[in-house]
C-alpha positions as CSV (number, residue, x, y, z in Angstrom):
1,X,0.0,0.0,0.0
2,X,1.5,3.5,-0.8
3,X,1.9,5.7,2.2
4,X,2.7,8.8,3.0
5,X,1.8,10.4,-0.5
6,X,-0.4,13.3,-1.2
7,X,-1.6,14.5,-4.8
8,X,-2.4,18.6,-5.1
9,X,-4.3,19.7,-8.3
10,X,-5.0,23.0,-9.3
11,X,-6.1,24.4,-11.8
12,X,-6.0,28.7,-11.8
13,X,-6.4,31.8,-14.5
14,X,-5.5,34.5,-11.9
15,X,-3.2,32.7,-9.4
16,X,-6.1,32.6,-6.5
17,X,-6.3,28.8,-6.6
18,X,-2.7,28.3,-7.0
19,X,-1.8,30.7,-4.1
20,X,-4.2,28.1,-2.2
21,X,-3.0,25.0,-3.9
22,X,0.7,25.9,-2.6
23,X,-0.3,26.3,1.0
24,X,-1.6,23.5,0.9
25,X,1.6,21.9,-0.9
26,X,3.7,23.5,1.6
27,X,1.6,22.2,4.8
28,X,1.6,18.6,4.1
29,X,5.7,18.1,3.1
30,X,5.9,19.9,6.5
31,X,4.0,17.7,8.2
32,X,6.4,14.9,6.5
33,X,4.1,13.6,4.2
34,X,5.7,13.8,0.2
35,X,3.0,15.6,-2.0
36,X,3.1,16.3,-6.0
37,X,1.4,19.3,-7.1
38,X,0.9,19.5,-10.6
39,X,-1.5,22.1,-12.5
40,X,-4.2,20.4,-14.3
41,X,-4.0,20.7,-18.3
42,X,-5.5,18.8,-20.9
43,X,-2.7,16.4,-21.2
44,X,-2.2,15.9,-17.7
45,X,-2.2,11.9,-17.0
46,X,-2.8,11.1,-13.1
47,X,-3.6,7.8,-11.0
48,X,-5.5,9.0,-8.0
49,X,-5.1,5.5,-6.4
50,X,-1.2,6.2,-6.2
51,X,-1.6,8.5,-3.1
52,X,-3.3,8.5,0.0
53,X,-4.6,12.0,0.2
54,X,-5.8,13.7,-3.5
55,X,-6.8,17.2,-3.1
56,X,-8.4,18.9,-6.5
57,X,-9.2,22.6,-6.4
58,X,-10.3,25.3,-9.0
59,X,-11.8,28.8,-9.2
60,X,-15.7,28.6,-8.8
61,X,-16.7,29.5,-12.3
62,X,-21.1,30.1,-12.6
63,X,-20.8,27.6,-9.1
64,X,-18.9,24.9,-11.1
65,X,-15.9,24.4,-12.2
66,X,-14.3,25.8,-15.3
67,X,-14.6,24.1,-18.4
68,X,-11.1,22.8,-18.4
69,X,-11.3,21.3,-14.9
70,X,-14.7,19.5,-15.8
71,X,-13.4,17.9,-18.9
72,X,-10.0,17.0,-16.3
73,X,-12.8,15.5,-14.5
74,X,-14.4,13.5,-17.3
75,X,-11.1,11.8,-18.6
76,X,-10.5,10.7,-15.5
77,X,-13.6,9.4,-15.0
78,X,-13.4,7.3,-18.2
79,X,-10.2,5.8,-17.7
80,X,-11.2,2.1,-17.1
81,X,-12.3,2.5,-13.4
82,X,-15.3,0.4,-13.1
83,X,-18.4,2.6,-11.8
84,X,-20.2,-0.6,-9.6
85,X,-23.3,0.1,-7.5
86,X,-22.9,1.6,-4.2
87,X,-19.2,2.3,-5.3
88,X,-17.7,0.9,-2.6
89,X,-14.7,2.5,-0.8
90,X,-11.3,1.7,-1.9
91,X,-9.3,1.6,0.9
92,X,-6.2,3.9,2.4
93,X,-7.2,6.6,-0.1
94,X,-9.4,9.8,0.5
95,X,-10.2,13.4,-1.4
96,X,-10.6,16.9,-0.4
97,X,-11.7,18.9,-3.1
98,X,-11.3,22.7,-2.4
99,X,-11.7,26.3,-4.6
100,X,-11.3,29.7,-4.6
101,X,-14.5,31.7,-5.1
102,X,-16.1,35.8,-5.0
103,X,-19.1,34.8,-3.0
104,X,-20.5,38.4,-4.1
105,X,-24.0,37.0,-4.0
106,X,-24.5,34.4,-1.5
107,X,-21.3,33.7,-0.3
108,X,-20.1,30.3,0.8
109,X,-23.5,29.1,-0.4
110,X,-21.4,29.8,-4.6
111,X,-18.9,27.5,-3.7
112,X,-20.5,24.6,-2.3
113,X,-22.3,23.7,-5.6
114,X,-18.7,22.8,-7.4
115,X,-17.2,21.4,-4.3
116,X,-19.8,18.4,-4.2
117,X,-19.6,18.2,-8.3
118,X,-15.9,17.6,-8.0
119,X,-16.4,15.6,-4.4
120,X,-19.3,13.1,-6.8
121,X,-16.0,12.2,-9.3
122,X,-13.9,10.6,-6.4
123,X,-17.0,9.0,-4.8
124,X,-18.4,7.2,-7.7
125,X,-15.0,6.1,-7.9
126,X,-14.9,4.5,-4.6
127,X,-12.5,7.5,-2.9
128,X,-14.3,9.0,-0.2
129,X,-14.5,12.7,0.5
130,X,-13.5,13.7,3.9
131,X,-13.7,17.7,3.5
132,X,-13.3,20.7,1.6
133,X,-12.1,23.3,1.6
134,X,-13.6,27.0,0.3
135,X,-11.3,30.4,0.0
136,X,-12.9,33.8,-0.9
137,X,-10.5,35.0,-3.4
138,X,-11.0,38.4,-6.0
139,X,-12.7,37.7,-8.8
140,X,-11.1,40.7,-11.8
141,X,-12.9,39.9,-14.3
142,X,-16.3,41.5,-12.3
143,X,-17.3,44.8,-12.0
144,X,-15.3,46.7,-9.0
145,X,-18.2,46.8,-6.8
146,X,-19.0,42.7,-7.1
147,X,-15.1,42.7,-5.2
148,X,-15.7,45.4,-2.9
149,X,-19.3,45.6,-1.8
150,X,-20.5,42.3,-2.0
151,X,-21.1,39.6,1.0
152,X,-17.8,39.8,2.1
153,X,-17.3,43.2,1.6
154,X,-13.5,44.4,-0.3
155,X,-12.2,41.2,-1.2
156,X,-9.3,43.2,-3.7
157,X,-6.3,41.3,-1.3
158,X,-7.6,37.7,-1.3
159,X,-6.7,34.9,-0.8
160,X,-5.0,36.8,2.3
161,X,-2.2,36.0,4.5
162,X,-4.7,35.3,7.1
163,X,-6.5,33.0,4.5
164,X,-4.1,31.2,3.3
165,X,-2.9,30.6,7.3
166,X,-6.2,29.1,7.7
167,X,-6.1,26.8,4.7
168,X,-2.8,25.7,6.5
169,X,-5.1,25.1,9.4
170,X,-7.2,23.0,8.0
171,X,-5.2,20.9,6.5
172,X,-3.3,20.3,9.1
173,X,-6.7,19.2,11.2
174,X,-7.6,16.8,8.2
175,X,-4.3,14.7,8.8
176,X,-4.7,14.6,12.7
177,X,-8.3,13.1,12.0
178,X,-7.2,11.2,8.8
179,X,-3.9,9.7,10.7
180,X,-5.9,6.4,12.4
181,X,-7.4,5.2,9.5
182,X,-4.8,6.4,6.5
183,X,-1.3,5.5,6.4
184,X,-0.1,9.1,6.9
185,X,2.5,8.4,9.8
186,X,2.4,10.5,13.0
187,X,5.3,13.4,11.8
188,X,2.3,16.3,12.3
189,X,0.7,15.3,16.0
């Protein structure tokens, strides 16, 4: 069984996700566990089953992901796994999709949408979904008043410092409650 290894896709236009995606690079070799972060393109070949940990993240485009991350998505999905009733659970593996997001309109409640469409791809494929993670991050291509006067009021600096520290956070409280039943070793406690 592999242990110890942690996947990070991203997939960014402005550098918000990455930002995120490199925290969260950062965190787990820290915390001694050897992670691969690789930005998602159309050639991009992965094996999710080679790690224990896959985390999958992309700017919330129209509360999905962007075009290139579903079609990621897609080829992944048709690459010979077996989708069997009740997809059972392959074992010593688990997800955490995350994204960056504006949240100008509802907030949180933008993200969520594309955090359970990625989270359905690892499921149906037998990898369960232990979290996500959402960040508020700028969103330039809107009108100035969607980043400055919208549920979260000016979001011009985000992902922030303080952001990105609790990404780091969060990951780090994924492992401690991961480390029993993945083979993640006991570096972070």
């Amino acid at each position: 069984m592999v242990e110890k290894k942690s996947l990070t896709l991203y997939w960014t236009k402005n550098g918000n996700t990455e930002k995120v995606a490199r925290r969260i690079h950062e965190t787990l070799e820290r915390a001694g566990i050897e992670d691969s972060i690789l930005r998602m393109t159309k050639d991009l070949e992965v094996e999710y089953l080679d790690y224990n940990l896959v985390f999958l993240g992309a700017p919330v485009y129209h509360n999905l992901p962007p075009k290139p991350v579903i079609a990621f998505l897609e080829k992944h999905r048709k690459r010979g796994v077996a989708i069997v009733a009740s997809s059972p659970e392959k074992p010593g593996i688990a997800a955490i999709p995350y994204c960056t997001y504006g949240g100008g309109h509802t907030g949180y409640n933008e993200a969520l949408p594309m955090l359970k469409y990625i989270g359905q791809f690892f499921e149906h494929e037998g990898i369960r979904v232990v979290d996500d993670i959402a960040v508020p991050g700028v969103f330039p291509e809107a009108e100035p008043a969607y980043n400055t006067k919208g549920r979260f009021g000016i979001i011009t600096d985000r992902p922030s410092a303080q952001d990105l520290r609790e990404v780091e956070g969060r990951v780090l409280g994924i492992l401690r409650r991961l480390h029993l039943v993945l083979p993640l070793g006991d570096a972070f406690l």
